[in-house]
ROFI-964772 format. One line per 2 residues: for each residue x, y, z of C-alpha. Coordinates in steps of 0.1 Angstrom, whole numbers, plus 5000, padded with zeros to 4 digits. Example, Ala and Ser with C-alpha at 12.3 -4.5 7.8 and 13.67 -1.06 7.14 Angstrom:
# residues 2
5123/4955/5078 | 5137/4989/5071 .
This chain:
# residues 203
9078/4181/2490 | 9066/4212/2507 .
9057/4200/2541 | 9071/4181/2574 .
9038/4160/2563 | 9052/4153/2526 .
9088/4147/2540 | 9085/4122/2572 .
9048/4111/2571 | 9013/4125/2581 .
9018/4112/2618 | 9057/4123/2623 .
9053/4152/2606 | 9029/4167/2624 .
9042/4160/2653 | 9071/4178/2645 .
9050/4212/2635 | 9032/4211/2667 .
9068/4203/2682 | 9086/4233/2665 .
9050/4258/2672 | 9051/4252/2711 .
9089/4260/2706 | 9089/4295/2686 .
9055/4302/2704 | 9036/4306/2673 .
9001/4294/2656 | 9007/4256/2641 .
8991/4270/2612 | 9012/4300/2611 .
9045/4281/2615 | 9036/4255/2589 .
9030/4279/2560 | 9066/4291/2572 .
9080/4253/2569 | 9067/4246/2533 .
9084/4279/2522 | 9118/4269/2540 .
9120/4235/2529 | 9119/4237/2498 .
9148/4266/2505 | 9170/4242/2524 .
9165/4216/2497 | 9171/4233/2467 .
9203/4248/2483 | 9214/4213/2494 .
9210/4202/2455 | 9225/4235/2442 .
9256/4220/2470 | 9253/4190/2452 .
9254/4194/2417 | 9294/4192/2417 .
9311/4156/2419 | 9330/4176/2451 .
9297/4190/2469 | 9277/4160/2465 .
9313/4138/2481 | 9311/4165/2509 .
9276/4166/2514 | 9279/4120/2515 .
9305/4124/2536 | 9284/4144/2560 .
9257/4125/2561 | 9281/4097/2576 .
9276/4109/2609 | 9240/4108/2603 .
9219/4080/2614 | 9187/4095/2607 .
9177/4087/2647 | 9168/4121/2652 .
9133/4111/2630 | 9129/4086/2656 .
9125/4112/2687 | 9107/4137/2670 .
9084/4131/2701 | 9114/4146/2723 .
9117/4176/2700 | 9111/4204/2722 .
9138/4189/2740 | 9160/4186/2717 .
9151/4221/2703 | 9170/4233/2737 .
9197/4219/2727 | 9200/4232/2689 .
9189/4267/2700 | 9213/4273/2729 .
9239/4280/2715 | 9276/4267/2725 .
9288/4238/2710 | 9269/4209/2704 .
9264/4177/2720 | 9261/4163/2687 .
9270/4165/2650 | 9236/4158/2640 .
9225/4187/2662 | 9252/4214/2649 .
9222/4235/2632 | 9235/4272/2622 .
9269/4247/2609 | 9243/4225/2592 .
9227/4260/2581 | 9255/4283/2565 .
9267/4254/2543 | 9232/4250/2533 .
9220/4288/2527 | 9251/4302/2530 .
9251/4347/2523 | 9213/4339/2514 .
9207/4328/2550 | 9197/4367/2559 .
9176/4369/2528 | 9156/4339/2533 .
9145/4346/2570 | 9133/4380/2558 .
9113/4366/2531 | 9101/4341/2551 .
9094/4363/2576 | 9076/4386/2555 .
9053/4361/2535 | 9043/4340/2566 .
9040/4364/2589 | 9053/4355/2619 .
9087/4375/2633 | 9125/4370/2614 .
9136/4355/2648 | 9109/4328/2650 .
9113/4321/2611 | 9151/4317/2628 .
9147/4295/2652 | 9122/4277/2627 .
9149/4268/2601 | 9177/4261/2630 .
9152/4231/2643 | 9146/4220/2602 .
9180/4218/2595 | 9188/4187/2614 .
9152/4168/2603 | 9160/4176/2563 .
9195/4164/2575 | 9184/4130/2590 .
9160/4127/2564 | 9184/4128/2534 .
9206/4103/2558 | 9174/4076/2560 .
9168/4083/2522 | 9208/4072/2519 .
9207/4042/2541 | 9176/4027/2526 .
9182/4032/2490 | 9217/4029/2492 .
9228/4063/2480 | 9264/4071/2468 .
9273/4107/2466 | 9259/4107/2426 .
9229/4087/2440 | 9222/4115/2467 .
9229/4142/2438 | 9204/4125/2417 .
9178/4126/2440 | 9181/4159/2451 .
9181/4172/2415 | 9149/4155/2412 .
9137/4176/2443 | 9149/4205/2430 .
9130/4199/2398 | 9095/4195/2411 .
9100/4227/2435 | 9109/4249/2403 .
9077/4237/2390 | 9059/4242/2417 .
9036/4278/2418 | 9058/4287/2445 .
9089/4283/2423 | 9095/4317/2414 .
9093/4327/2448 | 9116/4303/2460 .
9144/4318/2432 | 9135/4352/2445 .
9143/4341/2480 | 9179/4323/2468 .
9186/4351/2445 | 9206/4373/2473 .
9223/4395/2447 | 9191/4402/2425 .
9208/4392/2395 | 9185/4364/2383 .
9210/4338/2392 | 9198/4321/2423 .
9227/4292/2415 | 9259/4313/2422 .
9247/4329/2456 | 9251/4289/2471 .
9261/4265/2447 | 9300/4275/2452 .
9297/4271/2486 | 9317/4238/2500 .
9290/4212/2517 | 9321/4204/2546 .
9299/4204/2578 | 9326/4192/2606 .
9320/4174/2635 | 9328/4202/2659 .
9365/4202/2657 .
C-alpha cells in the first residue's frame, strides 16, 4: 500500500492526487512519488502507535469520531484543504491534521518532511502541506476499514501490523526506517512507538 490508488481505489484516489497537486501547486507526478513515500510513513508510525494494548485503545478510541465521510468528498478536497491548512482550530475532529500528525510522526515529523523533501523533489513546505492533507484520508480510511470489518482495538492493531509488514519488505523499506530513525541509532521503533495515540477533539 504505497499509493492514494492502492489505499481508496484507482478512481478516488486519483482524484485525491490531482486534488492535493492543484493544492501545493506541484506536478501530479511529482506530488505522487511524494505520497507513496509518506504513506507508508504515516502507517508504519500509526502501527508502531499501535503495537501496545494502550496505543491501539487510544488510537480505537480516536477513530470513534471518525466516520470515514471525508472519502466520500474527496471531490471537495481543495475545499477542504482550506480548511486543514489554515490554521486555527478546526471545524472538525476529522479535520485537526498537524493533531492527527504529531501523534502519528511525532519528533520524526521534521525528519520525514526533509527526506521527503529531498527524495521527491519538490519543496519541505509542499512535502508539508502534502502530509497535513493525508493525515485525515489514512485517518478516515482506517475508520472505513473499522466499521466494515468490525475492528476492535487488537483488530485495528492486527491489521496495521500486517501493513507494517509488507512496507518493511518492500524495496523502499530501508528507506522508510532511515526516514523514522530520527536519532540515527538503528531503532526507528523508539523515536514514535512511545508516543500516546490520544488525538482530542479540540478541547
Amino acid at each position: 500500500m504505497f499509493s492514494l490508488q492502492d489505499l481508496l481505489g484507482q478512481e478516488q484516489g486519483g482524484q485525491a492526487v490531482d486534488q492535493i497537486s492543484q493544492t501545493v501547486g506541484a506536478e501530479p507526478s511529482l506530488v505522487n512519488s511524494a505520497i507513496q513515500m509518506a504513506l507508508p510513513a504515516l502507517i508504519n508510525g500509526l502501527a508502531n502507535n499501535a503495537s501496545t494494548p494502550s496505543g491501539a485503545q487510544s488510537l480505537n478510541n480516536a477513530l470513534e469520531q471518525h466516520d470515514g465521510g471525508i472519502l466520500d468528498n474527496l471531490g471537495g478536497l481543495g475545499g477542504l484543504a482550506g480548511m486543514i491548512l489554515g490554521g486555527g482550530q478546526p471545524a472538525s475532529p476529522q479535520l485537526n491534521a498537524g493533531g492527527i500528525l504529531g501523534h502519528i510522526l511525532g519528533g520524526s515529523q521534521g525528519n520525514v518532511t526533509q527526506q521527503i523533501s529531498n527524495q521527491s523533489g519538490l519543496g519541505a513546505g509542499q512535502v508539508a502541506q502534502i502530509l497535513m492533507l493525508l493525515a485525515p484520508l489514512v485517518m478516515g480510511y482506517l475508520a472505513r476499514q473499522k466499521q466494515q470489518n468490525n475492528l476492535d482495538a487488537d483488530g485495528l492493531s492486527a491489521m496495521l501490523g500486517n501493513q507494517q509488514q509488507q512496507i518493511q519488505q518492500a524495496p523502499q523499506g530501508g528507506f522508510l526506517t532511515n526516514l523514522l530513525d530520527s536519532d540515527h541509532d538503528g531503532s526507528a521503533m523508539d523515536d514514535i512507538a512511545s508516543i500516546a495515540f490520544k488525538y482530542m477533539t479540540g478541547k
